[in-house]
GULO-804304 format. One record per residue: y, x, z of N, C-alpha, C in turn. Coordinates in steps of 0.001 Angstrom, whole numbers, plus 524288, in hexadecimal, padded with zeros to 5 digits. Example, Ala and Ser with C-alpha at 12.3 -4.5 7.8 and 13.67 -1.06 7.14 Angstrom:
2
7E9C68338681E787EE6C8300C81E787F31C8339081E78;7F7368323281BA87FBDC8356681BE48001E8326481EBE;
This chain:
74
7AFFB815B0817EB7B4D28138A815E77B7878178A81277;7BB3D8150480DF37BD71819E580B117C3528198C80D1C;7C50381DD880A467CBA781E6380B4D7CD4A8197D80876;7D33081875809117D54B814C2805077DB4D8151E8052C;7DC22815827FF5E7E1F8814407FD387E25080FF67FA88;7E8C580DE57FE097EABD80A907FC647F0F280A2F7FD86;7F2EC805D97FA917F7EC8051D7FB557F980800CD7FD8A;7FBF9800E8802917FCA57FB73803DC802247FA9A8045C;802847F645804B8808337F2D8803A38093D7F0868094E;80F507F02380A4A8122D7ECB680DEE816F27EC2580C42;818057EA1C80DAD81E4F7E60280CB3823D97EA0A80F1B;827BC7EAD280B4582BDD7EE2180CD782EE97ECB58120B;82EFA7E6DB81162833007E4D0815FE82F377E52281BD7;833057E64681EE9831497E8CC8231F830537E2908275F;831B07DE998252B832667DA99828D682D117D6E182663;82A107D9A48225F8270C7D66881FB48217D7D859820E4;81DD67D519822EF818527D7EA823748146D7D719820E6;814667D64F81C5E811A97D577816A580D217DA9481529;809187D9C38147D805B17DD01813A7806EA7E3DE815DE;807DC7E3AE81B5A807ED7E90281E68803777EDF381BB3;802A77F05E81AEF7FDA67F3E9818657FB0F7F07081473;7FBBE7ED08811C17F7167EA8680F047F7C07EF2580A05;7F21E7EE3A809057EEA27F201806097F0217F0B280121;7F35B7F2C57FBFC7F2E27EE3F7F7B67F1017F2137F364;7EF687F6A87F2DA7EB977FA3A7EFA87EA027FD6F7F0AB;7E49B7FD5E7EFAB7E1BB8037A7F2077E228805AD7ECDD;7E07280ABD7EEEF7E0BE80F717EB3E7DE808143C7EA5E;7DC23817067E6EE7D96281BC77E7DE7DA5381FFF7E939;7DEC7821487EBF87DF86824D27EF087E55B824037F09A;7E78D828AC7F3E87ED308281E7F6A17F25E826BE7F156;7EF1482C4E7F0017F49F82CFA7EB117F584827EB7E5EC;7EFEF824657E6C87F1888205A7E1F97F35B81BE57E632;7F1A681BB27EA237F532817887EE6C7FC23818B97ED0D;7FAAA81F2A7EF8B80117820EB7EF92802FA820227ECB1;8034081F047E5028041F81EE47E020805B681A637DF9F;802688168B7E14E8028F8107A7DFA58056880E9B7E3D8;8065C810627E79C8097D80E297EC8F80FE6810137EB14;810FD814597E832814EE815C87E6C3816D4812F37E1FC;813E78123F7DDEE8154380D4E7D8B78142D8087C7DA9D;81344806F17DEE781434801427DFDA8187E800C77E1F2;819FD8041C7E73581FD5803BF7E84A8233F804767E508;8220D808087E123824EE8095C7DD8E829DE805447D92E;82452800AD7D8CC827327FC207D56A82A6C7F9BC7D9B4;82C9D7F90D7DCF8831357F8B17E0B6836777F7A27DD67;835BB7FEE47DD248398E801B57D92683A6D7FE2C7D4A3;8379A7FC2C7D3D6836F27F9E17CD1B837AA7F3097CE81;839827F2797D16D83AD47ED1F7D1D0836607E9247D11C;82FA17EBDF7D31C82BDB7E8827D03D8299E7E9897D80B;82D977E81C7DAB782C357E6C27E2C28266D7E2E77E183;8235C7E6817E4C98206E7E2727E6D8821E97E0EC7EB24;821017DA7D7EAEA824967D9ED7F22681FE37D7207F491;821057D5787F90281DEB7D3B67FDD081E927CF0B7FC04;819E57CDD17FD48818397C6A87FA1781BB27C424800F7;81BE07C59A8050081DC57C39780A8C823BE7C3D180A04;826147C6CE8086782C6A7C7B1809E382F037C92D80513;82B257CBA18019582EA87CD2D7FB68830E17D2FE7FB7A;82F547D5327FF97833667DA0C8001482E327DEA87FBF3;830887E2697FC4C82CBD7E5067F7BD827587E9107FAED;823CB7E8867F8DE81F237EA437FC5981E377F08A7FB3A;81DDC7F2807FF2A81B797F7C47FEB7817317FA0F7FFC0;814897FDD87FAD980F768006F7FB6980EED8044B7FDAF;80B848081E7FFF780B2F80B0C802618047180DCB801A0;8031E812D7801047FD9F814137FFFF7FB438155E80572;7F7048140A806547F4418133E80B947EECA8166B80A65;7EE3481ADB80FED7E87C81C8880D517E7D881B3781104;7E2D281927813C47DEFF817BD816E67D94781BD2816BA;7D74081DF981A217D3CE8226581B487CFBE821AE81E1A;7CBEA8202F81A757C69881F2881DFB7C63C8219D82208;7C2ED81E09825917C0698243B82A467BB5D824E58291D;7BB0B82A21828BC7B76582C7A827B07B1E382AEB82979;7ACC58288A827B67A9A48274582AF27A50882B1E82C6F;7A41882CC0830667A0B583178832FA79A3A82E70835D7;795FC8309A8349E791A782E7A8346D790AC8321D83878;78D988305E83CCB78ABF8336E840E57871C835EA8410F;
């Protein structure tokens, strides 16, 4: 198995359970997760919200590394 970056999304409102961890871009390493997870929240700022297709409130990204386990042959 390999490592993997990605950025996943959940919903700001705390009363809303709309895609909890869902996965919505992988990526080639931490720092372009970290990059693109920061300019997506970013348009917030810019009045261009992505919101939750469930409640409308505005969705947040977050970069996720996930870490193979190592596989060891006998």
């Amino acid at each position: 198995m390999n490592s993997a970056y990605k950025i996943c999304a959940s919903c700001s409102a705390s009363s809303c359970n709309y895609a909890p961890q869902q996965d919505a871009f992988r990526t080639a390493s931490y720092e372009s997760s970290f990059s693109l997870a920061l300019c997506v929240n970013g348009l917030n700022e810019l009045d261009m919200k992505i919101k939750c297709p469930q409640c409308g409130h505005r969705m947040f990204y977050y970069p996720v590394t996930w870490m193979a386990e190592p596989v060891h042959h006998d």
